[in-house]
DRENVO-746428 format. One record per residue (C-alpha): residue in three letters; x, y, z. Coordinates in steps of 0.02 Angstrom, whole numbers, padded with zeros to 5 digits, always signed. Layout:
<rs>
ALAXYZ/...
</rs>
This chain:
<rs>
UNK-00277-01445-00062/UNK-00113-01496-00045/UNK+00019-01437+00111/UNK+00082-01296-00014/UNK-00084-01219-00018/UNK-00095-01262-00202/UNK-00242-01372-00297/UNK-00161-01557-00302/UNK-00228-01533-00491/UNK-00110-01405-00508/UNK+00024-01515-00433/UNK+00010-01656-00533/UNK+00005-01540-00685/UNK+00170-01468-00631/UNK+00259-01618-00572/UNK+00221-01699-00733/UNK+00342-01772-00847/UNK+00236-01729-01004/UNK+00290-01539-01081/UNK+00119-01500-01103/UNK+00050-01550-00956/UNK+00195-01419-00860/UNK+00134-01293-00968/UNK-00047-01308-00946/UNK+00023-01302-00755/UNK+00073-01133-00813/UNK-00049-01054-00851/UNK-00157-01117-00708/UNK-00029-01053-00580/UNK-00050-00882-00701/UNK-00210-00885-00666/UNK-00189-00923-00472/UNK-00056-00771-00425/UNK-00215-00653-00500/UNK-00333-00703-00359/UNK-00398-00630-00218/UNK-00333-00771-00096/UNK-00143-00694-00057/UNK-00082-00870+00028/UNK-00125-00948-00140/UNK-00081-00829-00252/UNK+00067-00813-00157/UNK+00111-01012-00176/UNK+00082-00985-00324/UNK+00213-00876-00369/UNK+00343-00965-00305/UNK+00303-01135-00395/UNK+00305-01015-00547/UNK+00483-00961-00496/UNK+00547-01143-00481/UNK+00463-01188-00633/UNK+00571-01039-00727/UNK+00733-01166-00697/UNK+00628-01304-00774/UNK+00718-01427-00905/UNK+00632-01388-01054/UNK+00663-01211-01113/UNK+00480-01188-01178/UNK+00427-01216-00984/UNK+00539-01112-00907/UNK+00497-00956-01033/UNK+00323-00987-01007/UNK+00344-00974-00834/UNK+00463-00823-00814/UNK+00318-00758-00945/UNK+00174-00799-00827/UNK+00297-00716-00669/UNK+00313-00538-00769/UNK+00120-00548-00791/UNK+00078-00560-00608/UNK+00219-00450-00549/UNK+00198-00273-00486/UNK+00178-00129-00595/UNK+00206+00051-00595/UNK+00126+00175-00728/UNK+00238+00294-00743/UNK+00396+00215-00746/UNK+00470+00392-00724/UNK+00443+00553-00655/UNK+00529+00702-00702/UNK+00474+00854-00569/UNK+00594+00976-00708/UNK+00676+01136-00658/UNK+00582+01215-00517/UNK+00602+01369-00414/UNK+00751+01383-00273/UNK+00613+01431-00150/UNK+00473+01301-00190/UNK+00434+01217-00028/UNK+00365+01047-00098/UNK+00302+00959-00258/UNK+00196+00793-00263/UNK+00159+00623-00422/UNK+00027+00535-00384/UNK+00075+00336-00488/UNK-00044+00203-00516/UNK+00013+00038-00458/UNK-00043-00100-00558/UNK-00038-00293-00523/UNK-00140-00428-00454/UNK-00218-00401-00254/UNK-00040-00488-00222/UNK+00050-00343-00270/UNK-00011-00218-00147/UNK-00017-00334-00008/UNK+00100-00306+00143/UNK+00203-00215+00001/UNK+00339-00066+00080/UNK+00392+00070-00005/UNK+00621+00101-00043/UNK+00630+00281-00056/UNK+00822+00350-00115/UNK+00862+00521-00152/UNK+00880+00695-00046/UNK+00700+00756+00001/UNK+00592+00606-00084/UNK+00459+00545+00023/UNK+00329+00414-00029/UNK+00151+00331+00037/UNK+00075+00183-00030/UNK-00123+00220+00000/UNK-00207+00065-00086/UNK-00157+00064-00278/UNK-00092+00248-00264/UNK+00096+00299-00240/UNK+00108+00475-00175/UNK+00301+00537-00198/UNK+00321+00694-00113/UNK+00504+00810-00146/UNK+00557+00918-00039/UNK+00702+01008-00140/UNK+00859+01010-00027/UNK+01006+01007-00162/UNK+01018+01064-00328/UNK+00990+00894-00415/UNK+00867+00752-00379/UNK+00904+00595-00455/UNK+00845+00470-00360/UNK+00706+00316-00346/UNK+00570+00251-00250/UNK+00521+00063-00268/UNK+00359-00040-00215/UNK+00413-00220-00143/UNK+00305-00348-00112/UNK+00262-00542-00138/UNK+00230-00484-00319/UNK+00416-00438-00339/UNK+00463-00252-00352/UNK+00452-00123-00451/UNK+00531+00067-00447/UNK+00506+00254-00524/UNK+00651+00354-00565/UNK+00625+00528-00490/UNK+00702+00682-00557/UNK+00699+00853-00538/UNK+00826+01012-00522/UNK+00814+01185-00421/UNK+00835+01328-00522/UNK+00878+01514-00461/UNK+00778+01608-00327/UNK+00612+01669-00421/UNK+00639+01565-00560/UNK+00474+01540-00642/UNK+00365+01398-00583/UNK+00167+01342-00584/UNK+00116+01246-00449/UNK-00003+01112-00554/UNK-00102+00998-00554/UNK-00173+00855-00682/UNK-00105+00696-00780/UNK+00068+00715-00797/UNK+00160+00550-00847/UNK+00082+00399-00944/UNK-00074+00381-00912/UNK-00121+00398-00729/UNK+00012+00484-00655/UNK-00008+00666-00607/UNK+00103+00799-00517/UNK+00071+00964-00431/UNK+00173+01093-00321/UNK+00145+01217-00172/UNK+00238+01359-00101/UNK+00165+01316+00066/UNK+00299+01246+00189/UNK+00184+01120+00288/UNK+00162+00953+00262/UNK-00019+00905+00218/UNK-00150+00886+00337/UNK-00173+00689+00369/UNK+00031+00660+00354/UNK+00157+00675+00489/UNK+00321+00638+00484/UNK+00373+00482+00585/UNK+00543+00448+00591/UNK+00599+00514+00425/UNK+00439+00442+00346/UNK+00270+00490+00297/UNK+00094+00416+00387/UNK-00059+00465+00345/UNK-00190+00438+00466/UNK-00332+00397+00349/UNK-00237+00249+00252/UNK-00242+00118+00386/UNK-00103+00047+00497/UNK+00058+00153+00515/UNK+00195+00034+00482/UNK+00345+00119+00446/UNK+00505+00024+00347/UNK+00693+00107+00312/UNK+00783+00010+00191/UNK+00913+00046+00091/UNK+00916+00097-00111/UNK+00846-00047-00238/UNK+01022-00085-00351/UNK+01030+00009-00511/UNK+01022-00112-00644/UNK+00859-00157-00704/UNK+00693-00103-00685/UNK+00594-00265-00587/UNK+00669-00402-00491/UNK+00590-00550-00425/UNK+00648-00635-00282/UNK+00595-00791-00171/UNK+00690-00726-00018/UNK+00572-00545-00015/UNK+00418-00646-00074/UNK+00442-00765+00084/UNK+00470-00630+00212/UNK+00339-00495+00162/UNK+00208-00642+00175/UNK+00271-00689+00330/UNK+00250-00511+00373/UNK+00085-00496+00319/UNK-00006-00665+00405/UNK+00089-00607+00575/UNK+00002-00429+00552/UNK-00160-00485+00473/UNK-00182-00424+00321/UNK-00117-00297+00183/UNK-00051-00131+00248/UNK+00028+00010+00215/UNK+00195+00041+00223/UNK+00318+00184+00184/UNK+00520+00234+00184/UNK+00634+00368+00162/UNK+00817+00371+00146/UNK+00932+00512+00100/UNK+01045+00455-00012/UNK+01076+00328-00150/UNK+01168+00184-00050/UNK+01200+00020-00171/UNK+01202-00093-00047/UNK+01086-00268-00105/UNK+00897-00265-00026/UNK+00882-00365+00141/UNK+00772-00471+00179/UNK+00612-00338+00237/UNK+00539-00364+00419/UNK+00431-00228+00480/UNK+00523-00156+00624/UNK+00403-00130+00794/UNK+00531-00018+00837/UNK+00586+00095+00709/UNK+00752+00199+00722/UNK+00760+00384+00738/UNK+00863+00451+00586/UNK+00967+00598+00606/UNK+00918+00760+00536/UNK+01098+00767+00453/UNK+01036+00618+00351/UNK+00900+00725+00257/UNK+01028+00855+00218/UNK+01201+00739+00167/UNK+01173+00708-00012/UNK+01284+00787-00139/UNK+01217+00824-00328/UNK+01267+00681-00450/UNK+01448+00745-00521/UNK+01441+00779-00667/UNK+01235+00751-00669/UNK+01180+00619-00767/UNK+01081+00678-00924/UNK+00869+00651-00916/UNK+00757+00634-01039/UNK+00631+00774-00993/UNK+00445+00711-00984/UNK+00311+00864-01029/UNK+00206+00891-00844/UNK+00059+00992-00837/UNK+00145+01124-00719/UNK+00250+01171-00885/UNK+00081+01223-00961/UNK+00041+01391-00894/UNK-00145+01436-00899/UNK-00199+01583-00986/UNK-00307+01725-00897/UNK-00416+01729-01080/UNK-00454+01580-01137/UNK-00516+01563-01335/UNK-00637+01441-01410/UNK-00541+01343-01547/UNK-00691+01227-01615/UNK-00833+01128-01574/UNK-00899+00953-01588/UNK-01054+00885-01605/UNK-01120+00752-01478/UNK-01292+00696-01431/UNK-01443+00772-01385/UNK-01430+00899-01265/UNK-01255+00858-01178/UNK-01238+00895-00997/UNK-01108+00808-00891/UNK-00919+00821-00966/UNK-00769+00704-00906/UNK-00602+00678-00995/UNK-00510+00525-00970/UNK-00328+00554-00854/UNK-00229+00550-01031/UNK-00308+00680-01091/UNK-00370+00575-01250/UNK-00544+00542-01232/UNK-00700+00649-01179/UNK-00858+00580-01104/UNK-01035+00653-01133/UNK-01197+00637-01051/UNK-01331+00683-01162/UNK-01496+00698-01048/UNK-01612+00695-01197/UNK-01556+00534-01255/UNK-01499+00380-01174/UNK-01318+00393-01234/UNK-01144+00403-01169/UNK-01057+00506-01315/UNK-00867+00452-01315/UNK-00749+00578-01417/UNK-00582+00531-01479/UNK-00480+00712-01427/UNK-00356+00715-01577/UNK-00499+00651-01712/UNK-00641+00720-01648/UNK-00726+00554-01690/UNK-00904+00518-01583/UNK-00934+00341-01534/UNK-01118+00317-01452/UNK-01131+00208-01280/UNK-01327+00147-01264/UNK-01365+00145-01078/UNK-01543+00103-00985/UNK-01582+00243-00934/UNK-01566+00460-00946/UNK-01377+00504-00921/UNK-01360+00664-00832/UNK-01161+00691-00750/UNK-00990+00575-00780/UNK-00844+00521-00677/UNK-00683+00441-00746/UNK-00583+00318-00626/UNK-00411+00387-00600/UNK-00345+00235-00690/UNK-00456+00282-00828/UNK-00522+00126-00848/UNK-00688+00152-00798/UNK-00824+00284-00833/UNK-00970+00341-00704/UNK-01116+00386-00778/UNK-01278+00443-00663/UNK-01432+00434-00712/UNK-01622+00476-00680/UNK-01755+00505-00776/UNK-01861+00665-00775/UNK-01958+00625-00641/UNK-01797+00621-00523/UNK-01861+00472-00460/UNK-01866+00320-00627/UNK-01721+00235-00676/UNK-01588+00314-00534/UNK-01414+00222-00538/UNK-01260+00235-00604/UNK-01189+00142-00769/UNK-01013+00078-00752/UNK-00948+00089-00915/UNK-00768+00006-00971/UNK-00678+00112-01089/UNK-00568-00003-01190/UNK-00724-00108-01243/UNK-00842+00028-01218/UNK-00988-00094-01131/UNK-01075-00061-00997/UNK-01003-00184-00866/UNK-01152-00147-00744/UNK-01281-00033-00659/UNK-01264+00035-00465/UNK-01414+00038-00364/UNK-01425+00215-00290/UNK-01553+00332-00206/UNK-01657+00467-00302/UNK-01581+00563-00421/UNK-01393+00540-00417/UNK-01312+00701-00451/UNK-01133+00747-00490/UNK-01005+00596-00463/UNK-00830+00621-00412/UNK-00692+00481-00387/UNK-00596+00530-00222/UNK-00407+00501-00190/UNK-00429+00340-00139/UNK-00517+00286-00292/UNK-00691+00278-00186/UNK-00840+00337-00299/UNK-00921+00479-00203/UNK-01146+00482-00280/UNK-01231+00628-00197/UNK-01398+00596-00204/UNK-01506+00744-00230/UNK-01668+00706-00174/UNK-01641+00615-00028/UNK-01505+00728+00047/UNK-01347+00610+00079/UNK-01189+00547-00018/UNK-01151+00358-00068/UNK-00976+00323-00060/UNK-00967+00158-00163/UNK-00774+00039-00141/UNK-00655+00079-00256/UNK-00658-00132-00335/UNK-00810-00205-00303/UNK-00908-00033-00310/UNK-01001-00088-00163/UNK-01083+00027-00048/UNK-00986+00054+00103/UNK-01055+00237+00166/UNK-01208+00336+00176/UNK-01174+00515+00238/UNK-01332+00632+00264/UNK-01286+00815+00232/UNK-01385+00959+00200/UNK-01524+00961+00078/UNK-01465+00948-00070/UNK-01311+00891-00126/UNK-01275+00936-00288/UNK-01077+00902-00304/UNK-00925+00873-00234/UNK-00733+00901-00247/UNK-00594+00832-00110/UNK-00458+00917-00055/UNK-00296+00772-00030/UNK-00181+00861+00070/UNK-00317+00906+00186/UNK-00423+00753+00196/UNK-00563+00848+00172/UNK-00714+00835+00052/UNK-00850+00965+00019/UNK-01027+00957-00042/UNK-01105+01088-00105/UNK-01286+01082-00060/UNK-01415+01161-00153/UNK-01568+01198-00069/UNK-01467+01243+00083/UNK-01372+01379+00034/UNK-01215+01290+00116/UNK-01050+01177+00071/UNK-01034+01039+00202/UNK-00855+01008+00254/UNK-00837+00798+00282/UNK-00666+00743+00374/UNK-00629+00598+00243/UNK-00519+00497+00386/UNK-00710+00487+00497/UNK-00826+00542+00368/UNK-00892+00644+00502/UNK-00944+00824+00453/UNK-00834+00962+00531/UNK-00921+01136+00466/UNK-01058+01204+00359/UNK-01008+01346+00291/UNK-01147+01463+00197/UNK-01122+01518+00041/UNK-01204+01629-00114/UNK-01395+01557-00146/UNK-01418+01382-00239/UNK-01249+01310-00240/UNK-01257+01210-00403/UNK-01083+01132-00428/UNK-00905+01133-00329/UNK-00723+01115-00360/UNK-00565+01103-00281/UNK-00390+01176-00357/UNK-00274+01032-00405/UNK-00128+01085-00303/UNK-00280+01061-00148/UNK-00286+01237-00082/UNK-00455+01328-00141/UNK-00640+01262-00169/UNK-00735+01372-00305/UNK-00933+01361-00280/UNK-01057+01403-00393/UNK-01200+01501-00345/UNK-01346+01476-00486/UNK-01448+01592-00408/UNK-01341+01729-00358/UNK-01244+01745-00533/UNK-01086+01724-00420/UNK-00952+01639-00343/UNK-00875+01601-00190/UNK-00701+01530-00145/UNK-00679+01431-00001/UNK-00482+01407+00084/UNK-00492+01211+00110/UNK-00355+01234+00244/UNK-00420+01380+00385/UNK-00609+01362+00270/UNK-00635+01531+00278/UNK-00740+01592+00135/UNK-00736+01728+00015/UNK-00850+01822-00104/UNK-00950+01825-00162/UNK-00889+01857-00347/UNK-01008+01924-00499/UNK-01008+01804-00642/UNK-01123+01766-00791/UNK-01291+01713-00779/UNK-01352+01541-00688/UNK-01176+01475-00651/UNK-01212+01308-00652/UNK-01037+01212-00680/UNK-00857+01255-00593/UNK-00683+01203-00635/UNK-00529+01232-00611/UNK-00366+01273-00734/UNK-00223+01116-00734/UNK-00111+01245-00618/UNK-00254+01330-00486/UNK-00199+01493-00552/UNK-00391+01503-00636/UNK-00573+01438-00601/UNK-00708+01428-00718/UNK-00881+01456-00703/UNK-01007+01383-00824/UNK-01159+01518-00855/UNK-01300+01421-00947/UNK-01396+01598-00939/UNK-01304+01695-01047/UNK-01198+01552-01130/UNK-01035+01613-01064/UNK-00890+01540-00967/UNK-00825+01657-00829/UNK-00625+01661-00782/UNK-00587+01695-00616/UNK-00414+01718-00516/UNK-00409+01552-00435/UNK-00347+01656-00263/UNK-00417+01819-00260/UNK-00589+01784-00357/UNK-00554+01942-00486/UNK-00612+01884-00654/UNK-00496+01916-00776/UNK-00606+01873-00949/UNK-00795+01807-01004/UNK-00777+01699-01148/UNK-00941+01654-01247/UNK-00960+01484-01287/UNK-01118+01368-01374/UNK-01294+01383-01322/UNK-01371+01358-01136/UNK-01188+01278-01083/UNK-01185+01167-00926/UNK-01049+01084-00880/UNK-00844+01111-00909/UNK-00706+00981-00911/UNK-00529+01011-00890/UNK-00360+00913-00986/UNK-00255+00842-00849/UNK-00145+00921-00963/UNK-00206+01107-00938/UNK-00203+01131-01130/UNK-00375+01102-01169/UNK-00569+01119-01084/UNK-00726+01061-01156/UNK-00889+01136-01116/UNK-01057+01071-01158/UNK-01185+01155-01244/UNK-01359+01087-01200/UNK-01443+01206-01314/UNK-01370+01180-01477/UNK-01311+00985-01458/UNK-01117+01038-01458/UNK-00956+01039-01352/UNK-00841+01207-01362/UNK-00653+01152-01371/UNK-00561+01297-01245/UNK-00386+01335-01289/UNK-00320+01359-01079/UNK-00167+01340-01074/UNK-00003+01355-01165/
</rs>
C-alpha cells in the first residue's frame, strides 16, 4: 500500500501515461469507493475527483461517471406531505438512503424549512414536520465523504378541520413512506436537543446546525466536505449519526462540517421566523397513501391463483409485487400486481410466512417442514433476479418474520420460545430474546421503540424495549394469540385471538389493553388499513375477513373471501389487500381503500 492508502497497482494504473491504462484505473478506484474499508474507499474518491480534470476527455467522463456511481443517494428525491389539517400536530417520510458503506459514514443531516426535523438511523432518513406556517417548502440533505444528496419537502396547512388521514405505507418511489398523528408529543426514543432530534436507540448523539444546501442542483461533490467528515469520523471512531435543524432557507455556501462538542442553543424565535414563499412556488403533487382513505366495507374485486395451499402474504414497498408461501409445495409464488402474472421461486424446503426488506430488495421466507422441526431456516430471496441468494440457520420452526425500523430481521421461533433478530447486511445473528412460549408474530411500534410478540401458548403479548431488548410488560390477552400488528401511524397493536374468535387492541403508548372484540371464526391473521383507521382479522373458520375500527374495536363489516383464508397483506398504498386462501389454492384481491 502506498502513503495514500491506495494499492500501488492502482497508482501506477492512474499515473500512467497510456489512456487505457487511466481508465482501467477507473474502474478499479469504482470498485474501491464500494468497499467496506471507509479510509480506502474514501482515497479512493478523491483520486477519482482529480482524475475528473484529467487530459483526455474520455478519462475525465469516466471518472466523474465512476464519482456519480459511488455517491450518495436518496429514493425519493421528493416528498410532498400535501394539504393537511390547520390542527395536525406532526407528520413523518421515512427515505431510503442508498450508496456505498461510504455514504452513511460520519454523514450529518442539513435540514431547511419551518418545522422540518430529520434523523439519519443507519440507511433510513426520518423527516419529521411540524406545521408552523402555512407553506413548507423546504429541504433536508445527507452529507458525507460520498458527496451529498437532498429531498425537497413540501407540504401546506389547510383550514381548521380540514379533512386529513393520518397514514401510513409506501408513499414516494419505492421505499419511501409517510404517516401523520394528531398527538402533540414527540415520539418516545426522540428528544429534542438543541433544535434537533436524538434518538436514544440509534447510537451516538452528535448533533450538527448548518446552514441550507444552495438551490441549484440536486448532488454536489466536494473534496473540502469529503476531507473534513473523514477527519471527523477517524477522531470519533467510526460512523455515526448525526442530525440538524434550521428554520429557514438561508443561501449561504456549506462550510466546511466539524461536529461541534458544544452545540449552540437556538432560540425558540428561530422555529417560528419563517414567512410562506411569496407568491408560493408551484409543486408537482406526488399521490401519498394518507390521500387514500380506507373504506369501513371492503369488497373482493378478483382472485388469483398461486400454489398449493398459500399461507404467508407480503407485498413488496411499491405496491407492485406480492409474495406467497405455499406450505404444500416448496414454492415462493411471486405475482406481478397490475398483470396478475405468477412466477414460481423453488426453495429447499416447506415455505410457511414472508417478509419484504423495506428496500424491497429482498424477500424472507421461513420455513419448516411438518414436523416443526426438518428443514427450519429462512430463504433470502433477491427480487430483481428472483434466486435464492442463501438460507439462515434458525431454531425450530420459524414463525412469522417481520423487518423492524432499523431494517433488523426479527424470526420468532415457535418451538423453542425466543426471537432471532438477524443484522440488517450481513443477516447475521446478533440477538436471541426468550419470551413467552410461543411466539407466533410480531409488529414494532417506531415512535415508541417498542416491539410486541404475540405468544401463543401463553395467552400473552410480550412488550420488548427495542433500545435494550429487554422486556418491559406481558400483557394477557384473548386465548391463543395467533398473529399481531401494529397501526402504521404507531399508535395501536391489533391481536388475534384463534381461540377466542376475538380481538384485542393494545395502546402501544400507556399499553393498556382493550377487548376483547367478537370476530369470525379462528382469527388467525391481523392487519392493518394504509391509514390505522381499520384492522383486519383473517378468520380461516368461516372464510371471512373481519373489519374492525382501528381505535374503538367496533367492527364495521365481515367480508367473505376464498376458502380456509390465513393470512392478509396490505398495499403500502392502502388501495389494495390480498388474502390467502389455503383451501382453494387462491389469493382474494380486497378493494380498501379509495
Amino acid at each position: 500500500m502506498s502513503d495514500t492508502g491506495l494499492p500501488l497497482s492502482v497508482l501506477t494504473e492512474i499515473g500512467s501515461p497510456i489512456r487505457e491504462s487511466r481508465l482501467t484505473g477507473v474502474d478499479e478506484l469504482a470498485r474501491l469507493a464500494w468497499g467496506a474499508d471507509l479510509a480506502l474507499a474514501a482515497s479512493a474518491r478523491h483520486a477519482l475527483q482529480q482524475m475528473t480534470e484529467d487530459d483526455s476527455r474520455s478519462v475525465s467522463a469516466a471518472a466523474v461517471a465512476a464519482l456519480e456511481r459511488t455517491a450518495v443517494r436518496l429514493d425519493p428525491e421528493r416528498i410532498d406531505f400535501g394539504t393537511v389539517a390547520a390542527e395536525t400536530q406532526r407528520l413523518v417520510a421515512e427515505v431510503r438512503v442508498d450508496g456505498p458503506p461510504l455514504a452513511v459514514a460520519g454523514a450529518t443531516v442539513t435540514v431547511s424549512g419551518p418545522g422540518l426535523r430529520a434523523m439519519l438511523s443507519d440507511r433510513t432518513l426520518r423527516i419529521m414536520w411540524l406545521p408552523r406556517s402555512d407553506w413548507l417548502d423546504g429541504s433536508v440533505t445527507v452529507r458525507g465523504p460520498a458527496g451529498w444528496a437532498d429531498v425537497r419537502v413540501t407540504g401546506q396547512v389547510g383550514t381548521a378541520g380540514a379533512p386529513f388521514a393520518p397514514a401510513g405505507g409506501s408513499a414516494y418511489g419505492t421505499s419511501g413512506s409517510a404517516y401523520g398523528t394528531s398527538r402533540g408529543a414527540e415520539p418516545e426514543g426522540l428528544r429534542t436537543y438543541d433544535g434537533g432530534m436524538v434518538a436514544n436507540g440509534y447510537g451516538p448523539s452528535r448533533v450538527t446546525v448548518l446552514p441550507a444546501p444552495p438551490s441549484p442542483g440536486r448532488r454536489q461533490i466536494g473534496t473540502t466536505v469529503l476531507v473534513a467528515i473523514l477527519t471527523t469520523l477517524v477522531v470519533l471512531g467510526g460512523a455515526g449519526v448525526a442530525m440538524a435543524l434550521l428554520s429557514d432557507g438561508r443561501s449561504e455556501p456549506p462550510p466546511v462540517v466539524a461536529l461541534p462538542t458544544q452545540p449552540q442553543p437556538q432560540p425558540a424565535e428561530a422555529f417560528e421566523s419563517a414567512e410562506p414563499a411569496s407568491p408560493a412556488p408551484e409543486v408537482t403533487r406526488v399521490p401519498l397513501a394518507q390521500r387514500v382513505k380506507s373504506v369501513a366495507k371492503p369488497r373482493v374485486i378478483g382472485t388469483i391463483r398461486v400454489g398449493a395451499e398459500p399461507e404467508g402474504v407480503a407485498v413488496a414497498p411499491d405496491g407492485r409485487t406480492i409474495y406467497v408461501a405455499n406450505q404444500n409445495s416448496r414454492i415462493l409464488s411471486v405475482v406481478d400486481a397490475a398483470t396478475r402474472k405468477v412466477t414460481p421461486v423453488v426453495l429447499r424446503n416447506t415455505p410457511r410466512f414472508v417478509a419484504v426488506s423495506r428496500d424491497g430488495n429482498t424477500v424472507f421466507v421461513s420455513m419448516y417442514e411438518d414436523d416443526k422441526h426438518t428443514g427450519s431456516g429462512v430463504a433470502v430471496v433477491d427480487t430483481r433476479s428472483r434466486k435464492v441468494l442463501r438460507y439462515l440457520d434458525t431454531g425450530h420452526m420459524p414463525y412469522t418474520l417481520a423487518v423492524a425500523p432499523d431494517n433488523k430481521l426479527w424470526v420468532p421461533i415457535h418451538s423453542d420460545g425466543r426471537l432471532e433478530i438477524f443484522s440488517s447486511g450481513t443477516l447475521r445473528m446478533v440477538s436471541e430474546l426468550p419470551v413467552k412460549p410461543n411466539p407466533h408474530a410480531v409488529g414494532f411500534s417506531s415512535d415508541q421503540m417498542r416491539a410486541f410478540t404475540a405468544n401463543h401458548e401463553s395467552n400473552a403479548v410480550t412488550v420488548i424495549d427495542m433500545r435494550t431488548n429487554g422486556v418491559l410488560r406481558s400483557i394477557p390477552v384473548s386465548r391463543a394469540p395467533h398473529s399481531i400488528a401494529v397501526s402504521p401511524d404507531g399508535r395501536m397493536a391489533l391481536v388475534a385471538g384463534y381461540e377466542a374468535d376475538a380481538a384485542n387492541l393494545i395502546d402501544t403508548v400507556t399499553l393498556k389493553r382493550t377487548g376483547p372484540f367478537k370476530v369470525g371464526r379462528d382469527p388467525q391473521s391481523v392487519a392493518f388499513s394504509a391509514d390505522s383507521r381499520y384492522g383486519y382479522t383473517v378468520n380461516e373458520g368461516d372464510g371471512t375477513i373481519s373489519v374492525l375500527n382501528g381505535r374503538t374495536g367496533a367492527v364495521t363489516a365481515t367480508v367473505k373471501v376464498g376458502k380456509s383464508p390465513r393470512t392478509i397483506g396490505v398495499s403500502p398504498d392502502g388501495r389494495l389487500a390480498y388474502v390467502s386462501n389455503g383451501g382453494d389454492n387462491t389469493i382474494s384481491i380486497l378493494r380498501v381503500g379509495e
